[in-house]
C-alpha positions in Angstrom: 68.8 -77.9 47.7 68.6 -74.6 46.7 67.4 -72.1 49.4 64.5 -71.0 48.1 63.5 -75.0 47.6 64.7 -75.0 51.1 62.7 -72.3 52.3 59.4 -74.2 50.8 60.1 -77.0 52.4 60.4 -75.9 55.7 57.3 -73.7 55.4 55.4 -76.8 54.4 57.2 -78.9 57.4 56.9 -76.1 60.4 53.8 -73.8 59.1 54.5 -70.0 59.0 54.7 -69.6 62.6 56.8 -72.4 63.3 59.7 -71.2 60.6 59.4 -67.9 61.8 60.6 -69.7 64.8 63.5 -71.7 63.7 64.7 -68.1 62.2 64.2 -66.0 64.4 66.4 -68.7 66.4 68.9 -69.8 64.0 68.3 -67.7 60.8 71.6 -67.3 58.6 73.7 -70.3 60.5 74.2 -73.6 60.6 72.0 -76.1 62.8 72.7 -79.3 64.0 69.4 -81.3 63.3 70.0 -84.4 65.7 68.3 -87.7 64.3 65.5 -87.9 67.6 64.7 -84.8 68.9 63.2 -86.3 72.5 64.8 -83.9 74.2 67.2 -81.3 74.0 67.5 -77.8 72.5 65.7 -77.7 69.6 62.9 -79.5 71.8 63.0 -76.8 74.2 63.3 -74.0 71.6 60.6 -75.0 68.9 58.4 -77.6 70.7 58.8 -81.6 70.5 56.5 -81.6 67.4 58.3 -79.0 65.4 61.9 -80.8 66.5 60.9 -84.1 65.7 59.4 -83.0 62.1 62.6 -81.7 61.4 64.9 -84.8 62.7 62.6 -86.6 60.6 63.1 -84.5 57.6 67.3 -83.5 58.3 68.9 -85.6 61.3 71.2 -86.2 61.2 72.7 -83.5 59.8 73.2 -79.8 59.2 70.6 -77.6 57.9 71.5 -73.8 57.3 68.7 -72.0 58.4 67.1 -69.4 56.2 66.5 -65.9 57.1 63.1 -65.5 55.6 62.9 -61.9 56.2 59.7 -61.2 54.0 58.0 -63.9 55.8 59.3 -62.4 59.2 58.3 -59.0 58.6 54.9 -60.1 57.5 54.2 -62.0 60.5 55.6 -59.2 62.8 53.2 -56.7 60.3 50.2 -58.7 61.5 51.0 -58.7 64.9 50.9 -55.1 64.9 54.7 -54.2 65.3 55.5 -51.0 63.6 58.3 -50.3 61.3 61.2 -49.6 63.9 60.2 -52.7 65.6 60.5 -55.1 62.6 63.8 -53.6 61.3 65.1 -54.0 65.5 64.2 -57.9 64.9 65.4 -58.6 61.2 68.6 -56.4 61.8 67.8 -53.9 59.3 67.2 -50.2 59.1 63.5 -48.8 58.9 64.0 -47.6 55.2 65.0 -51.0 54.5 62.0 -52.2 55.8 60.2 -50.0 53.7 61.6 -51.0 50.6 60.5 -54.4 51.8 56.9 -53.7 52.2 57.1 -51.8 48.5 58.1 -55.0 46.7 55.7 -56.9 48.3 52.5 -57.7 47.0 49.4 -57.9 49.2 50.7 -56.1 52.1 49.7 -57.1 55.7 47.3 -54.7 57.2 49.2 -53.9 60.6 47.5 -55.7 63.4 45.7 -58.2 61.3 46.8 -61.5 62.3 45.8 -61.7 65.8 41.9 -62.4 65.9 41.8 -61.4 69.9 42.2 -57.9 68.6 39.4 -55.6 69.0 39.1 -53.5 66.0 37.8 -49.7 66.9 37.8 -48.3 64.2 35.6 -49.1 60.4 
């Protein structure tokens, strides 16, 4: 499987949040995806639900885990992070991060995934 066909398929297995997850975790290696995820480490790092849709999917085997930066820095975008912060968690420099953004079409406002948000201003 390609990783871009890899990369769909975990996004319609774990959601958004629940990839950005598994990279955040594991992005850019090689997991072990045990055939019942009962209990354990991926258990305890993702949540039983995510862990056992992925022993479903994978165990047992490996998996290597995309990076998904894009889909990273847009959900660290919308949780208001600035620039610094999202190149400090995907490992790259702030003009890198910029370039990102550039190529991307419909850019997440900063702050605009988290509905508890107040918004002050317009």
């Amino acid at each position: 499987m390609s990783e871009h066909g890899l990369t769909d398929t975990l996004l319609r297995l774990l959601g958004p949040a629940g990839l950005v997850r598994l990279a955040e975790r594991h992005g850019g290696t090689r997991l072990y995806i045990p055939a019942t995820a009962e209990r354990g480490k991926l258990a305890d790092e993702l949540g039983i639900e995510l862990a056992e849709k992925l022993s479903r999917r994978f165990g047992p085997d490996y998996l290597s885990v995309p990076l998904v930066r894009e889909l990273r820095a847009r959900h660290y975008r919308s949780a208001g992070c600035s620039n610094a912060d999202i190149a400090r968690k995907l490992g790259l420099s702030e003009s890198a991060v910029n370039r990102l953004f550039q190529r991307m079409d419909n850019v997440p406002v900063k702050g605009s995934g988290d509905p508890r948000q107040l918004k002050l201003f317009g």
